[in-house]
C-alpha positions as CSV (number, residue, x, y, z in Angstrom):
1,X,84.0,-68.3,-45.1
2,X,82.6,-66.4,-42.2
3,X,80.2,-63.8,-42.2
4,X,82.8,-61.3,-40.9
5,X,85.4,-62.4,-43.2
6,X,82.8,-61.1,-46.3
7,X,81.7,-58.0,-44.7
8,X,85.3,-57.0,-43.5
9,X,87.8,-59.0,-46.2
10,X,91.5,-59.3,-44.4
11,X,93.4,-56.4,-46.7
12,X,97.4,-56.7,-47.2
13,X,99.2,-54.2,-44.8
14,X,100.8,-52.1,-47.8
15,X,98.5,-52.4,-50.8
16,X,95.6,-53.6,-49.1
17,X,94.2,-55.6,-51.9
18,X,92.4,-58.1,-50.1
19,X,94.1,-61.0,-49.2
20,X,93.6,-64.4,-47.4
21,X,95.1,-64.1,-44.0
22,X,95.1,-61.0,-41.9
23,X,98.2,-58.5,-41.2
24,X,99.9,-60.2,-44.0
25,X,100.8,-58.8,-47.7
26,X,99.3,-59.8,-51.2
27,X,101.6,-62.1,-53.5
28,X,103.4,-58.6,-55.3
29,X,104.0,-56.5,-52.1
30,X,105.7,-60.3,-50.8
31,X,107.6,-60.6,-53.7
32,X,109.2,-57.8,-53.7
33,X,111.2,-58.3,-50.3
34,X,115.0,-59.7,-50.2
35,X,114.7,-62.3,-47.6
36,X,118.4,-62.7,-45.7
37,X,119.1,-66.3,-46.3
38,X,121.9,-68.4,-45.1
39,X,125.0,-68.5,-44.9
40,X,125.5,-65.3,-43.2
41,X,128.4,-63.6,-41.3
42,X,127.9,-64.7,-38.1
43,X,128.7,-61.5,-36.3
44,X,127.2,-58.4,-38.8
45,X,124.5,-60.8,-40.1
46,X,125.5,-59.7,-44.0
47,X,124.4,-62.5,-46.4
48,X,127.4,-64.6,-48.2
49,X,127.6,-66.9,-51.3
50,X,128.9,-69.3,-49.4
51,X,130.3,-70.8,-45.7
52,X,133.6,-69.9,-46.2
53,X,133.3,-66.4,-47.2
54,X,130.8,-65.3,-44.2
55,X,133.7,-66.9,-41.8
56,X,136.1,-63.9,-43.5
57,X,133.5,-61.1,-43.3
58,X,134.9,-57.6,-43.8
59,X,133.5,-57.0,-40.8
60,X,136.5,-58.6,-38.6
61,X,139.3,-56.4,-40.5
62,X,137.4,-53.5,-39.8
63,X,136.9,-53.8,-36.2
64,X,133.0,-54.1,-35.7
65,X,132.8,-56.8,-33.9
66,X,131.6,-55.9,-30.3
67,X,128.1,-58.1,-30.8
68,X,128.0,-61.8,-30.7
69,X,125.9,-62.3,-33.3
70,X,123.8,-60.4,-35.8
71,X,120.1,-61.6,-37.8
72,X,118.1,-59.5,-39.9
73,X,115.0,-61.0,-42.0
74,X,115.0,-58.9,-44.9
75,X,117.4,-56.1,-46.7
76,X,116.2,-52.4,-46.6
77,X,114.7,-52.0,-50.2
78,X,111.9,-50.0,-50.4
79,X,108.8,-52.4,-49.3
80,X,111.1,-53.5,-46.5
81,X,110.8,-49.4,-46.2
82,X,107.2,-48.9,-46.4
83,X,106.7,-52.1,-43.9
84,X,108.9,-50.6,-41.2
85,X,107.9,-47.0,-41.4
86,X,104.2,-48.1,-41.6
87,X,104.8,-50.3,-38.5
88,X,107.0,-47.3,-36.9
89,X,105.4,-44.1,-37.5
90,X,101.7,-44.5,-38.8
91,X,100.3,-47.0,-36.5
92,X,100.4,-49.9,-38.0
93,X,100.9,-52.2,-35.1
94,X,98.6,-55.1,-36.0
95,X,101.7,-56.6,-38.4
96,X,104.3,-56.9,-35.1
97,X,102.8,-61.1,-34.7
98,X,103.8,-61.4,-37.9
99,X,106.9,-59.7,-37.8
100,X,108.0,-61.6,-34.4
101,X,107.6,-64.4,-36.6
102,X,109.9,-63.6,-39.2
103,X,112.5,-62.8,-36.6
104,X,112.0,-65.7,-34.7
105,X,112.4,-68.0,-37.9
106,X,115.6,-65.9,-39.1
107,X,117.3,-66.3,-35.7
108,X,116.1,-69.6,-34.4
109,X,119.4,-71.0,-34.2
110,X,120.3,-68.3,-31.9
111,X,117.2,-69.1,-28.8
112,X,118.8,-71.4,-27.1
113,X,121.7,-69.3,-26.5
114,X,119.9,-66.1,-25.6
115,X,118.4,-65.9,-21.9
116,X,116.8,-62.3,-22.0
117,X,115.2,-60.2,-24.7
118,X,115.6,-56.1,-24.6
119,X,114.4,-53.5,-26.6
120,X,116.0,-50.6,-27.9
121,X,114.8,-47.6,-25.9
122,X,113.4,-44.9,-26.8
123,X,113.9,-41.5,-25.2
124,X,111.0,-40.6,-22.5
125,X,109.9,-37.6,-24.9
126,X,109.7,-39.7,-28.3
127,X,107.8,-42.4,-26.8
128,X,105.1,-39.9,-25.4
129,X,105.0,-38.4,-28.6
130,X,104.9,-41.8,-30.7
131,X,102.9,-43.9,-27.8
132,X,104.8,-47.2,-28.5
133,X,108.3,-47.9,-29.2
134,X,108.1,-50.6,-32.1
135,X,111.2,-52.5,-30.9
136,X,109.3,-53.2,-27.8
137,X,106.3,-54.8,-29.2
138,X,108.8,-57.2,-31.6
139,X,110.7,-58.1,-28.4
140,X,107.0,-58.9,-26.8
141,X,105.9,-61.0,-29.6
142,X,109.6,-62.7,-29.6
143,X,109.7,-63.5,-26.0
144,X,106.0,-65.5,-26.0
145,X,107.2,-67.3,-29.4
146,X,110.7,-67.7,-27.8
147,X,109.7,-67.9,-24.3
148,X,112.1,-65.9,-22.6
149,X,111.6,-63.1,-20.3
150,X,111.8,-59.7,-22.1
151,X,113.1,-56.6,-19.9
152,X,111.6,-53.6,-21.6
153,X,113.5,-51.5,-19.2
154,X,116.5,-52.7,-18.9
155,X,118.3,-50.2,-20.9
156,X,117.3,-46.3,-20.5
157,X,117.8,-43.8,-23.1
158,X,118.9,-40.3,-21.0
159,X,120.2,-38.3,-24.1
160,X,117.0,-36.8,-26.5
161,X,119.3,-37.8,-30.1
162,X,118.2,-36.6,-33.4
163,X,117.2,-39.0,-35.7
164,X,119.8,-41.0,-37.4
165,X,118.4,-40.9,-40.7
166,X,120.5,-38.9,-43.0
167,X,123.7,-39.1,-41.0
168,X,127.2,-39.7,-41.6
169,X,128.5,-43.3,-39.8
170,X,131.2,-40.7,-38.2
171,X,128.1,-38.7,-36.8
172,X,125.9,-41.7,-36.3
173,X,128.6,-42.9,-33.5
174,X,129.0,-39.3,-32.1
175,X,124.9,-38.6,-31.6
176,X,124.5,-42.0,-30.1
177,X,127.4,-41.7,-27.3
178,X,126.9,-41.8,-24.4
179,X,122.5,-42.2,-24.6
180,X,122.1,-45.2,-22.7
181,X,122.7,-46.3,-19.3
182,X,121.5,-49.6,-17.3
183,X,118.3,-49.6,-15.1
184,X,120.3,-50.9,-11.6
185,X,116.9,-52.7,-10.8
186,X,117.9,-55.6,-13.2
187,X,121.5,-55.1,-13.5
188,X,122.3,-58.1,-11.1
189,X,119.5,-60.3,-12.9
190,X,121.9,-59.6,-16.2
191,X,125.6,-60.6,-14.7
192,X,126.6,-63.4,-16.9
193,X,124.1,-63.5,-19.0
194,X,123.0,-63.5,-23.1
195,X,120.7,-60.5,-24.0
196,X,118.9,-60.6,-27.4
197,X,119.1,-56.7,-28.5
198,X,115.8,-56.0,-30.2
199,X,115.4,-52.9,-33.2
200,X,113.6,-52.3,-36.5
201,X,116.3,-52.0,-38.6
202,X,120.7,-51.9,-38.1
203,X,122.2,-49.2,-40.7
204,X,126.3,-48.7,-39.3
205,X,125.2,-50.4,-35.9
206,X,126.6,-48.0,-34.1
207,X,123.3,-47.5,-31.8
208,X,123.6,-51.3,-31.3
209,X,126.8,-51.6,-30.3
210,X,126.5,-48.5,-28.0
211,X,123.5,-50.7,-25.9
212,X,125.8,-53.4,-26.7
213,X,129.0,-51.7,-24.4
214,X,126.6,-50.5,-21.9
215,X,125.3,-54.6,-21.1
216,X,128.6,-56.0,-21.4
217,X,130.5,-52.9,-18.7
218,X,127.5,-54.3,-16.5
219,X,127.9,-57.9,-16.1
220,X,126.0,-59.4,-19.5
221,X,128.4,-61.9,-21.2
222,X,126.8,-61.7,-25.0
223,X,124.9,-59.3,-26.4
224,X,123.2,-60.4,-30.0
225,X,121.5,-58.0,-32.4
226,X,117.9,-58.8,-33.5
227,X,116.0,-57.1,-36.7
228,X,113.4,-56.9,-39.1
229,X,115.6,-55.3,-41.7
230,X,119.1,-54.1,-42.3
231,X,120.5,-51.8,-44.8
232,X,123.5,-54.3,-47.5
233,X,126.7,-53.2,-47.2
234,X,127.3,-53.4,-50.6
């Protein structure tokens, strides 16, 4: 063991009882996630007991589908919670390798098919006033695991939303219309191609699939969804 590993011990990220590896958790934080195993619906990325259920996802009856393929790593229980709000609100950047890594491992079948990595955007005020957006720094991480180019401004958020938490699916569709538009810079880089959608965590998906319609009306022929965490429909 070095010298700086005894006088400053590697802590885990929600606990911090000290722990072997850096920006990692301790064996009870780790425990405690719901990892999103496979077989999974293909498009909305919900686990299923089997192959032949996620092929008949709800999700097609209901009309969702406007993504070509959803992955999440974990369900949204409460340390998936106090991971993502850590790494969203109170600084807690140094866990996005780590994170990236998850992702990439819960999505790997999906790389080769994906030629560009975006972020979800944050509005021009909420980025001054949080410093990072947290989707960026995954689809950073991503891209140099992945490597494919990530264009962190190819979608731009013009409408200042409220936060989604705490609203309806009916208002969740309504505050998101309309917020995005396409930088024309790398619109004609995009024109037939996959884009890997990059967020924290998909609730209804109805701020996906709003960046989703914007890339496809300008020339992307997929879009995918990409996240640390997603809330069960069940």
């Amino acid at each position: 063991m070095m010298l700086l590993d005894l006088l400053f011990p590697s802590k885990c990220y929600i606990c911090h009882v000290q722990v072997s590896a850096a920006n990692t958790l301790c064996s009870t934080c780790w425990r405690q996630l719901d990892f999103i195993t496979l077989p999974v619906c293909n498009y909305c990325g919900e686990r299923a007991l089997r192959e032949d259920i996620a092929k008949n996802c709800s999700c097609r009856a209901n009309g969702e589908i406007r993504l070509k393929a959803v992955r999440s790593v974990l369900y949204f229980n409460q340390m998936a919670q106090n991971i993502v709000h850590k790494f969203k609100y109170n600084d807690g950047t140094e866990i996005q390798n780590t994170l990236a890594s998850w992702l990439a491992n819960a999505a790997d079948d999906l790389s080769t098919q994906i030629d560009f990595l975006t972020p979800v955007p944050l509005h021009v005020k909420r980025l001054k006033s949080r410093y990072y957006n947290q989707s960026a720094l995954l689809a950073n991480q991503l891209g140099k695991k992945w490597r494919k180019p990530v264009l962190r401004t190819l979608l731009i958020r013009i409408k200042d939303t409220v936060p989604q938490v705490g609203l309806s699916k009916k208002q969740r569709i309504k505050n998101i219309r309309q917020a995005f538009i396409i930088n024309r810079h790398w619109q004609p880089l995009i024109k037939g191609k996959s884009i890997a959608l990059i967020d924290d965590v998909i609730t209804t998906g109805a701020t996906a699939r709003e960046c989703a319609n914007v890339l496809l009306k300008n020339g992307a022929a997929n879009v995918f969804l990409l996240t640390i965490a997603r809330k069960s429909k069940e």
